[in-house]
C-alpha positions as MATLAB code, in Angstrom:
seq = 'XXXXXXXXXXXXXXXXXXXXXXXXXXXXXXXXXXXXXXXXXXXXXXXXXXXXXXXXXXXXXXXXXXXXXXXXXXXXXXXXXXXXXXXXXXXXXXXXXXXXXXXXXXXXXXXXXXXXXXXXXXXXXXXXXXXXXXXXXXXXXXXXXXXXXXXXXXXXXXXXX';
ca = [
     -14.041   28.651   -6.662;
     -11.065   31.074   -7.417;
      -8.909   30.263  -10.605;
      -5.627   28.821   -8.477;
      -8.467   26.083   -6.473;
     -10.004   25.203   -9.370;
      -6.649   25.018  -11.084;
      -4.738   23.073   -8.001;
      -7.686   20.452   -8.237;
      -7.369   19.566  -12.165;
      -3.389   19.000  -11.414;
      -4.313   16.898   -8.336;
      -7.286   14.928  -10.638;
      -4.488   14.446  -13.536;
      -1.733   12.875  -10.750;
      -4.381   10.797   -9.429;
      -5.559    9.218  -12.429;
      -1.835    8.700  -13.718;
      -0.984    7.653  -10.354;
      -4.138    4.752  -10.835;
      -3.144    3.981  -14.558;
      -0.019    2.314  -13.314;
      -1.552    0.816  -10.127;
      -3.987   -0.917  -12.492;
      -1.298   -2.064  -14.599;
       0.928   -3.537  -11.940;
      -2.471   -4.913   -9.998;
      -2.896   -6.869  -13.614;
       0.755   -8.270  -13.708;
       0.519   -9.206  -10.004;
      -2.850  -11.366  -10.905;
      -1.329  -12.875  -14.119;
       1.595  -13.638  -11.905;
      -1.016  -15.086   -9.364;
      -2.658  -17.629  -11.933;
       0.563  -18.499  -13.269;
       1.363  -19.883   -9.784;
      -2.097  -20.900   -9.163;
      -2.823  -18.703   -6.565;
      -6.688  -16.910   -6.699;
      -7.959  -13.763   -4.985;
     -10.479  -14.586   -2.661;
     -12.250  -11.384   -4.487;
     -12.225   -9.043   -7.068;
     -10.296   -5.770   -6.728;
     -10.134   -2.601   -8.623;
      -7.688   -1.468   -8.075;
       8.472   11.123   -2.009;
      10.360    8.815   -0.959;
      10.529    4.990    0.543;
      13.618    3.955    2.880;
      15.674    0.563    1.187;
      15.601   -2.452    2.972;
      15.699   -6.014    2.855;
      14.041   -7.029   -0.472;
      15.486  -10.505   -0.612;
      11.839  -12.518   -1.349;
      11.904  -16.239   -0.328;
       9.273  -18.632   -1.205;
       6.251  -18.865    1.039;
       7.127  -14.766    2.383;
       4.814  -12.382    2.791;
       4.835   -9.336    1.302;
       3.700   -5.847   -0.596;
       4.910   -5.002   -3.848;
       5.876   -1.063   -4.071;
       3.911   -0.233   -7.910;
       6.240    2.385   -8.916;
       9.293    0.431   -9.080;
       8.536   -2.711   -8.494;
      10.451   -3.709   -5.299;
       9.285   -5.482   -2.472;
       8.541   -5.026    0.746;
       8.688   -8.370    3.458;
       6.193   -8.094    5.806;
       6.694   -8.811    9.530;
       3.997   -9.993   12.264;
       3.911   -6.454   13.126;
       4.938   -4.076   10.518;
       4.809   -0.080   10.788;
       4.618    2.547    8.456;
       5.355    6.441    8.865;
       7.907    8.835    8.009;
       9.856    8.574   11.567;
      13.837    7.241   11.430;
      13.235    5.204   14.126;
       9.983    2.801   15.664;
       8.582    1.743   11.845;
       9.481   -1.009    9.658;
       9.369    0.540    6.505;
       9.967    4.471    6.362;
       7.790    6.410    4.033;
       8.987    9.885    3.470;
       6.331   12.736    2.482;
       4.928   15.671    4.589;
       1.264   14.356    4.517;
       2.917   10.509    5.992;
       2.760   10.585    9.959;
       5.596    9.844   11.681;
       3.394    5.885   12.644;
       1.048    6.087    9.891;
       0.152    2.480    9.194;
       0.422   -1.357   10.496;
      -0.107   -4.421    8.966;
      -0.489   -6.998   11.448;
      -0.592  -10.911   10.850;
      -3.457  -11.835   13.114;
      -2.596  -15.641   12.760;
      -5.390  -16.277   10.153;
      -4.743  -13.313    7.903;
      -3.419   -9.756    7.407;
      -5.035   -6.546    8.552;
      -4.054   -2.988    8.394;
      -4.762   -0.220   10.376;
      -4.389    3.393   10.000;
      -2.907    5.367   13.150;
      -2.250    8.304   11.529;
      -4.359   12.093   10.602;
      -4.385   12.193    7.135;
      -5.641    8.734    6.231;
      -4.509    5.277    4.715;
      -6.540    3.988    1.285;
      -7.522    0.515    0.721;
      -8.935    0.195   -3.239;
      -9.120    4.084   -2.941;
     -11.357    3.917    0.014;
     -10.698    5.620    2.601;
     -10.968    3.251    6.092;
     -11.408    4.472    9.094;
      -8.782    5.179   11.529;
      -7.878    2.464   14.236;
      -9.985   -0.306   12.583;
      -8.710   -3.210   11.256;
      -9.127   -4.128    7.701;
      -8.715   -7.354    6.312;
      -5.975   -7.315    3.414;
      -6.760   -9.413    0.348;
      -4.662  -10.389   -2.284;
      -4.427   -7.601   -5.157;
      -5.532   -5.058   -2.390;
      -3.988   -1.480   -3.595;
      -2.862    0.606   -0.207;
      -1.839    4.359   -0.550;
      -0.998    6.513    2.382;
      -2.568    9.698    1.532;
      -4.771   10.559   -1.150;
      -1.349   13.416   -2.703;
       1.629   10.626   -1.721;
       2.581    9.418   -4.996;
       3.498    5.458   -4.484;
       1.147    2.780   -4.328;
       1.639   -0.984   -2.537;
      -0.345   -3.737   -3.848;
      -0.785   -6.849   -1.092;
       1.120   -9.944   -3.005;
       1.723  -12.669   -0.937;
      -1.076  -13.285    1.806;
       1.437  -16.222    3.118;
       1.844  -16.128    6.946;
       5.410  -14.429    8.501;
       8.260  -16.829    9.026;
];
């Protein structure tokens, strides 16, 4: 491997497990937040840029909390990821984000996501395969590519208005 590879892949190792450190952290506040309320995952978890919007959080709401700073994201029935201005939900900027990279659909039992895009959508730093649906649990870490640098942890599983 030449000396810039080998180089490239210890920064990208270093970012990742920094990245992690503070998913882990906020994955442990969400769950102490969780029994507080008396809410239990129905499993154990290990565990640019995103557009503003509507972060108002009402009681009973669905929705993903962003790790790196904390805000959250209100889930509709139907909600779309990608870096497009228009057609998604919640705009994540990045060059390795699709313009529809992700949806998380309420299937009127539970929450699954699927991955529409080329470069790949994480679930607990798995990779899942592209246009299948994953069930979303509560604690579940999602990242949209394994370089994008912001993390969403699932922390309501409530059903949309």
């Amino acid at each position: 491997m030449p000396v810039l590879g080998l180089y490239t892949e210890l920064i990208m190792q270093a970012v990742r497990s920094v990245r992690w450190r503070n998913v882990i952290l906020m994955k442990e506040r969400l769950q102490s937040h969780a029994q507080e309320m008396g809410i239990s995952s129905s499993r154990d978890t290990h565990c640019s840029k995103i557009r503003r919007q509507d972060t108002q959080i009402g009681t009973g709401m669905a929705h993903l909390l962003l790790a790196q700073t904390n805000d959250h994201i209100v889930l509709k029935a139907h909600h779309r990821f990608g870096r497009a201005e228009s057609g998604v939900d919640t705009q994540v900027l990045g060059i390795e984000i699709s313009r529809h990279h992700a949806v998380i659909t309420w299937t009127g039992e539970h929450w699954t996501l699927r991955d529409t895009s080329k470069n790949g959508v994480f679930v607990n730093q798995v990779k899942i395969l592209p246009d299948a649906d994953i069930k979303l649990n509560l604690g579940d870490v999602i990242t949209f590519s394994d370089l994008h640098p912001y993390s969403f942890i699932m922390s309501s599983l409530a059903s949309p208005d």
